[in-house]
N, CA and C atoms as an extended XYZ file, in Angstrom:
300
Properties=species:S:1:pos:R:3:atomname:S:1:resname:S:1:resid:I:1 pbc="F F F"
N        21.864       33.600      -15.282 N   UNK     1
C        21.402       32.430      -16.000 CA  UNK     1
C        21.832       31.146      -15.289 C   UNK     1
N        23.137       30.997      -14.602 N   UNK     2
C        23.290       29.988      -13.970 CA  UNK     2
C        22.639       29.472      -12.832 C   UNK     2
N        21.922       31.086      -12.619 N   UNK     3
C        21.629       30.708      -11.183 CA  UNK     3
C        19.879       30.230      -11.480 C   UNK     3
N        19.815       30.359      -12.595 N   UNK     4
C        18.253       30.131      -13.087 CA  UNK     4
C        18.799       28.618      -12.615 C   UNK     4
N        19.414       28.217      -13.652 N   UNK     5
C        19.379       26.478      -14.337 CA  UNK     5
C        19.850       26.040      -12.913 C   UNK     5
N        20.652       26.163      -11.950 N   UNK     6
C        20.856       25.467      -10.689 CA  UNK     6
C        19.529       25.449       -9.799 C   UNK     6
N        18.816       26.358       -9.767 N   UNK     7
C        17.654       26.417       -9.241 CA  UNK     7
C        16.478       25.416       -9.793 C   UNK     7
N        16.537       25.027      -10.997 N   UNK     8
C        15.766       24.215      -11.828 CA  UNK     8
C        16.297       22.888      -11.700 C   UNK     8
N        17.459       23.134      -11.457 N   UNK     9
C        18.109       21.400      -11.424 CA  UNK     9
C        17.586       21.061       -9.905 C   UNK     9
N        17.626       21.620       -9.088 N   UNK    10
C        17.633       21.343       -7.421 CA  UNK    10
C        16.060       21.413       -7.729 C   UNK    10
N        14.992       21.997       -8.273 N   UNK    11
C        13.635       21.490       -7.795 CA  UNK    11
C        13.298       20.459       -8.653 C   UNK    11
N        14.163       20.302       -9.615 N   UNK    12
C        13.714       18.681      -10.821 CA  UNK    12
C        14.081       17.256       -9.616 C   UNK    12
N        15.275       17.579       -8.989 N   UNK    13
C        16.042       16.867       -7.700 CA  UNK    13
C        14.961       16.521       -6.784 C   UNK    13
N        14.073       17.361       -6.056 N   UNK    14
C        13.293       17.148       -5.327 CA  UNK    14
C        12.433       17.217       -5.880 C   UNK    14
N        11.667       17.362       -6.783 N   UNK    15
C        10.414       16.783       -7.154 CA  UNK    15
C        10.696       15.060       -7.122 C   UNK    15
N        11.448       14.553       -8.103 N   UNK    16
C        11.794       13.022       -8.228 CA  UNK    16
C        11.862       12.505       -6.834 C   UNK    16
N        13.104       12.731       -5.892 N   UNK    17
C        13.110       12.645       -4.120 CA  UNK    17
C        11.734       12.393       -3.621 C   UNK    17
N        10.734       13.098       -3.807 N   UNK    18
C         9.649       13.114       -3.187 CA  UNK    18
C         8.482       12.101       -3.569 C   UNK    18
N         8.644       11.678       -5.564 N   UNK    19
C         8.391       10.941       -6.005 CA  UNK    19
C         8.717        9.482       -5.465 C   UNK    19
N         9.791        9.682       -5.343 N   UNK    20
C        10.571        8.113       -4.532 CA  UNK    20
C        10.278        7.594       -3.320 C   UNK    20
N        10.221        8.406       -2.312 N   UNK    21
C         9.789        8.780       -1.379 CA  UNK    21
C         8.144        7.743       -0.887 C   UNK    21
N         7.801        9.043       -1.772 N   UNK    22
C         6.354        8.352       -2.223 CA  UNK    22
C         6.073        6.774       -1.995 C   UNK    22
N         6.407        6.761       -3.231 N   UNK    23
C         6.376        5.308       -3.513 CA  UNK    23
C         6.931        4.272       -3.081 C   UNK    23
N         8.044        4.777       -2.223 N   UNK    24
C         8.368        3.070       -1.127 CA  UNK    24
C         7.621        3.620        0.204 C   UNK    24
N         7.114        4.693        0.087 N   UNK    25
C         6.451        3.889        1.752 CA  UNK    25
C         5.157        3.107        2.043 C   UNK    25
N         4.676        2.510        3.017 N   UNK    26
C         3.682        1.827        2.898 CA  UNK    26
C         2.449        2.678        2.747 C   UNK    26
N         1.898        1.802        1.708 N   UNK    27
C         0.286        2.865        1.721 CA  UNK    27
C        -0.556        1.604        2.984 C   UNK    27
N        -1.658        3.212        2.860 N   UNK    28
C        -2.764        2.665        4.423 CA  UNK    28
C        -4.254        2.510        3.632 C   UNK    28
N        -4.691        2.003        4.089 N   UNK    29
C        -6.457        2.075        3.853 CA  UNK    29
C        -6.809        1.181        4.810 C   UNK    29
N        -8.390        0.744        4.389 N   UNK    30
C        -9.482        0.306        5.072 CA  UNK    30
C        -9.869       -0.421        4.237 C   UNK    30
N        -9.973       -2.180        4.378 N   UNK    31
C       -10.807       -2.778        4.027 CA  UNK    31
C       -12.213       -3.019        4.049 C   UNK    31
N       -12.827       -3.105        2.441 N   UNK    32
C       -14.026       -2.803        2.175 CA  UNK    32
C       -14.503       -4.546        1.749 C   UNK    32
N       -13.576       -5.160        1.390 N   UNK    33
C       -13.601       -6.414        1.041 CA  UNK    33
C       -12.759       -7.935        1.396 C   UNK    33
N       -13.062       -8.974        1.490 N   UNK    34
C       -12.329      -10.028        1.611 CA  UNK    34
C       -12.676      -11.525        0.981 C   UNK    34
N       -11.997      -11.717        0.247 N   UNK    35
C       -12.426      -13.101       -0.928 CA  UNK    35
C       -11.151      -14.048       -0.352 C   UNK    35
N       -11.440      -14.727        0.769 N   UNK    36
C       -10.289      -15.636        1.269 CA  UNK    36
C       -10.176      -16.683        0.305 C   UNK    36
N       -11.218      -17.084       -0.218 N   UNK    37
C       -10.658      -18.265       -1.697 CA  UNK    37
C        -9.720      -17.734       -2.874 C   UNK    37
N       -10.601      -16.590       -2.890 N   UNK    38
C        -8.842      -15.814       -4.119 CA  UNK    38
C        -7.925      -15.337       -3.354 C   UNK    38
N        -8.131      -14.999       -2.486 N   UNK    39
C        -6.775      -14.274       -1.621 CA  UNK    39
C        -6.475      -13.348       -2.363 C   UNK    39
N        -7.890      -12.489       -1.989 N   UNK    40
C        -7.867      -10.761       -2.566 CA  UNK    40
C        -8.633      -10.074       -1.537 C   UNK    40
N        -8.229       -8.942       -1.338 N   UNK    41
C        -8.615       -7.879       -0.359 CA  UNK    41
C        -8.875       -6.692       -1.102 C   UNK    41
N        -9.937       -5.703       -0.972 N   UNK    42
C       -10.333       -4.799       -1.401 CA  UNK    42
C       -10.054       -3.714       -0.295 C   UNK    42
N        -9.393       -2.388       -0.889 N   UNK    43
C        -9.182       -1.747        0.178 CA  UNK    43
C        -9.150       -0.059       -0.479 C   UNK    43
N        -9.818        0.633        0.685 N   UNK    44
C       -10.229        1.607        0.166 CA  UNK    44
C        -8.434        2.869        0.943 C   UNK    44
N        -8.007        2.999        0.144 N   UNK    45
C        -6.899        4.306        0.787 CA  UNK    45
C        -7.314        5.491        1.231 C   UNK    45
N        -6.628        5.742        2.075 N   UNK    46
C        -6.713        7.100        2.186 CA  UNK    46
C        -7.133        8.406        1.830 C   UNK    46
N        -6.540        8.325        0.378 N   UNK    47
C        -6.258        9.174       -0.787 CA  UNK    47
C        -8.026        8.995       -1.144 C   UNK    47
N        -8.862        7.771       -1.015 N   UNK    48
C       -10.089        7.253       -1.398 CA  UNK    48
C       -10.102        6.603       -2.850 C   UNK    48
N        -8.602        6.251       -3.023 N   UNK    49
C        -8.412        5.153       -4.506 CA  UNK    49
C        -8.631        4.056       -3.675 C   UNK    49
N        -9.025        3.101       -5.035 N   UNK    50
C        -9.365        1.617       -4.030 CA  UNK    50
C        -8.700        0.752       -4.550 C   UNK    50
N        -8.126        0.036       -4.218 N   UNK    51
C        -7.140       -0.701       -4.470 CA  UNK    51
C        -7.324       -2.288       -4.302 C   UNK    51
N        -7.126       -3.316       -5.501 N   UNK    52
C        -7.427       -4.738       -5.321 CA  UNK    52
C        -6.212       -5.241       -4.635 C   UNK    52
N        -5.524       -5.871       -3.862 N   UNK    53
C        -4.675       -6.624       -3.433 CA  UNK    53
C        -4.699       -8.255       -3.145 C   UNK    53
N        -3.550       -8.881       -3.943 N   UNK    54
C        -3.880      -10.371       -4.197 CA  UNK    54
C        -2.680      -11.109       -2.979 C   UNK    54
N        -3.191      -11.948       -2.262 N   UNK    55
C        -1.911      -12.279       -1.399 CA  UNK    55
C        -1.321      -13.788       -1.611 C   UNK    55
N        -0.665      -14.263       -1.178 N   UNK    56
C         0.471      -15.693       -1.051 CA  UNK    56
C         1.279      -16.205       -0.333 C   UNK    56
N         1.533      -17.069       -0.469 N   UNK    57
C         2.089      -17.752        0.606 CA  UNK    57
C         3.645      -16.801        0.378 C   UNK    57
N         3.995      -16.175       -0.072 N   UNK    58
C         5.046      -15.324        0.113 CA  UNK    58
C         5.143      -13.954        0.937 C   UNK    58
N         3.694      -13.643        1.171 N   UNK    59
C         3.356      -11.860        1.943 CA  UNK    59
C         3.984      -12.390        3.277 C   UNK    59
N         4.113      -11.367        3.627 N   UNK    60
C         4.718      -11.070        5.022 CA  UNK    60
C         3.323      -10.534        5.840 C   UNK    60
N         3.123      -11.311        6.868 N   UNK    61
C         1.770      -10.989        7.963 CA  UNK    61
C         2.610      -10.266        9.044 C   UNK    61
N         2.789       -9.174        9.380 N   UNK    62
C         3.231       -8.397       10.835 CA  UNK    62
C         2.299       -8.692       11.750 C   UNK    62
N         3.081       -9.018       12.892 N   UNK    63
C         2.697       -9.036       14.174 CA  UNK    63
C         1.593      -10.464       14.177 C   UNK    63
N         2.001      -11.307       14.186 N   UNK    64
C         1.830      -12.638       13.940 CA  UNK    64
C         0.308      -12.971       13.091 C   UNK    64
N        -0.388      -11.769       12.252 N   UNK    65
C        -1.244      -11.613       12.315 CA  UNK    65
C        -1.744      -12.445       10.843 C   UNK    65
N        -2.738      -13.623       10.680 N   UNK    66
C        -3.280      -14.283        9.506 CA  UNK    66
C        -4.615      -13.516        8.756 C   UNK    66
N        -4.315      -13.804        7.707 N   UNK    67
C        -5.676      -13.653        6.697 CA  UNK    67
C        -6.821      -14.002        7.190 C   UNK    67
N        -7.117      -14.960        8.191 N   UNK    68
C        -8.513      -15.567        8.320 CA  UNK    68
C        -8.876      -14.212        9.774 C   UNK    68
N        -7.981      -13.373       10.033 N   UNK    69
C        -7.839      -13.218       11.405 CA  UNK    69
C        -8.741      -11.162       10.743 C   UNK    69
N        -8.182      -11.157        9.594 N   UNK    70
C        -8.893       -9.690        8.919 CA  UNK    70
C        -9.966       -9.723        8.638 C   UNK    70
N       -10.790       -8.442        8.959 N   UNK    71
C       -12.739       -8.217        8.526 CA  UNK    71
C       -12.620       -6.923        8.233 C   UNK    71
N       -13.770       -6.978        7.330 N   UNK    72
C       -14.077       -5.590        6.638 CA  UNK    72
C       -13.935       -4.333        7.819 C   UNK    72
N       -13.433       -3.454        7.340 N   UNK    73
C       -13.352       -2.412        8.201 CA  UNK    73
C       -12.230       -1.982        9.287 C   UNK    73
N       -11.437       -3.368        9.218 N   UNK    74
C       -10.206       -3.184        9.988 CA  UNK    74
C        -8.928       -2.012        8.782 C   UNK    74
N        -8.181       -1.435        9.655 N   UNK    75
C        -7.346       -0.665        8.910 CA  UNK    75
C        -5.622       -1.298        8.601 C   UNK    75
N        -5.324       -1.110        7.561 N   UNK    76
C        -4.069       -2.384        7.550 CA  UNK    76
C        -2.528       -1.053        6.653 C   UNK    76
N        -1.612       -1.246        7.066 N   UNK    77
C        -0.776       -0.544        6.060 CA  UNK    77
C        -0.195       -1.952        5.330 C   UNK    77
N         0.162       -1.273        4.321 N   UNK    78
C         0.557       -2.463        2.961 CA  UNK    78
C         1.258       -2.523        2.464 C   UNK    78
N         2.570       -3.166        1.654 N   UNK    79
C         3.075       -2.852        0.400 CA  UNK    79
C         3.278       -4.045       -0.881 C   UNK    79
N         3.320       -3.532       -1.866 N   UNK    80
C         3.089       -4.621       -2.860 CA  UNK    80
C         3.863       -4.205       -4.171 C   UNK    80
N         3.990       -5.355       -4.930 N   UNK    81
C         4.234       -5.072       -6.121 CA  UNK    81
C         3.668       -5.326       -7.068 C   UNK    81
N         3.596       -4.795       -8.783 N   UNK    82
C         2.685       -5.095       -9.401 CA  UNK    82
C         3.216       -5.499      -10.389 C   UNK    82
N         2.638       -6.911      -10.620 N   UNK    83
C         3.230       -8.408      -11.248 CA  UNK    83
C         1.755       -8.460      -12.400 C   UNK    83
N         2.110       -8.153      -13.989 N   UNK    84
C         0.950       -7.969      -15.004 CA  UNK    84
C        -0.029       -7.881      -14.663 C   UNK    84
N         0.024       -6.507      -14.247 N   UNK    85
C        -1.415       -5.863      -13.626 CA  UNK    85
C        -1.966       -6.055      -12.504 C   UNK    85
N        -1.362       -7.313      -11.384 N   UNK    86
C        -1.998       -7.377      -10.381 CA  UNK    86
C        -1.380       -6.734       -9.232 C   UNK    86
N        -1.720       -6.338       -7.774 N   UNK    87
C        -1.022       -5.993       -7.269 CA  UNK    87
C        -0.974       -7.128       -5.952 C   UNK    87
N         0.190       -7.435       -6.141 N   UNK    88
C         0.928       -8.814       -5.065 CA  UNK    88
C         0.980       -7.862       -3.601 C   UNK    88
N         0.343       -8.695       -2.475 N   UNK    89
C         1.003       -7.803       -1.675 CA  UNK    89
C         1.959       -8.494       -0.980 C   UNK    89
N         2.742       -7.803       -0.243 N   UNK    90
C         4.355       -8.517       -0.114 CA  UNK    90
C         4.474       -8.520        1.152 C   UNK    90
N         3.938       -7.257        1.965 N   UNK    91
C         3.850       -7.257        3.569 CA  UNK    91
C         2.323       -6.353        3.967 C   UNK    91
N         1.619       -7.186        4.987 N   UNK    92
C         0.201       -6.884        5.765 CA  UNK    92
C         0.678       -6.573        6.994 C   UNK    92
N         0.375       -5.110        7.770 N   UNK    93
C         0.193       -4.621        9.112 CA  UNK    93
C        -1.116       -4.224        9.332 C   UNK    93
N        -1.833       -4.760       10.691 N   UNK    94
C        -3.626       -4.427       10.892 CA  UNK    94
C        -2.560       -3.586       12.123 C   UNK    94
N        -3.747       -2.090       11.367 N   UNK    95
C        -3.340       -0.848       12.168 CA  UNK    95
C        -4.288       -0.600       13.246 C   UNK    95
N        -5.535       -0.848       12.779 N   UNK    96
C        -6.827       -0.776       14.041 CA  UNK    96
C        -7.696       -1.896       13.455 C   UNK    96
N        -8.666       -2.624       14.238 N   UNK    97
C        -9.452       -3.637       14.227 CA  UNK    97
C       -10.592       -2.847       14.016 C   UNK    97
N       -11.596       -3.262       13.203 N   UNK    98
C       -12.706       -2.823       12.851 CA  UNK    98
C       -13.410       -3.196       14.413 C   UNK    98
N       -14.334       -2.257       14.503 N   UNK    99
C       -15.708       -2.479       15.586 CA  UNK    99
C       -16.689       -3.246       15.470 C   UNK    99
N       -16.663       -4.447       15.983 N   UNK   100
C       -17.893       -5.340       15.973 CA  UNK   100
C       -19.026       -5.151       15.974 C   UNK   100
């Protein structure tokens, strides 16, 4: 019996771990959209959830890279937080440049 419940405790352990995991690393997609007056980006993940992202003068641009400088179809990793329902993004990396 102990060896049941230690076995149950160690995969409850790593299920959560993996949960965590999860969720701080940067998610990736492909922009499908760009509204530079709202400073929102539409972006399709990986996973194929699509995701609204709102930006500010607080996001972090990697690799010296600006908002006016992204087009549909370029690939970006992201991370954000979500501030009543919206999702802020906090840091932008363009992973590949869309094809002209």
């Amino acid at each position: 019996m102990k060896k049941v419940c230690a076995s149950l405790a160690v995969l409850a352990f790593v299920l959560v771990s993996a949960a965590a995991l999860a969720e701080s690393r940067p998610h990736e997609g492909k922009i499908t959209n760009i509204d530079m007056t709202a400073k929102v980006l539409a972006v399709q993940e990986e996973n194929g959830d699509q995701v609204t992202l709102t930006w500010d003068d607080t996001t972090k641009w990697k690799n010296n890279l600006t908002a006016q400088e992204l087009k549909v179809g370029d690939s970006i990793h992201f991370d954000f937080v979500d501030k009543q329902g919206q999702k802020f993004a906090t840091e932008i990396h363009r992973t590949h440049k869309a094809k002209s």
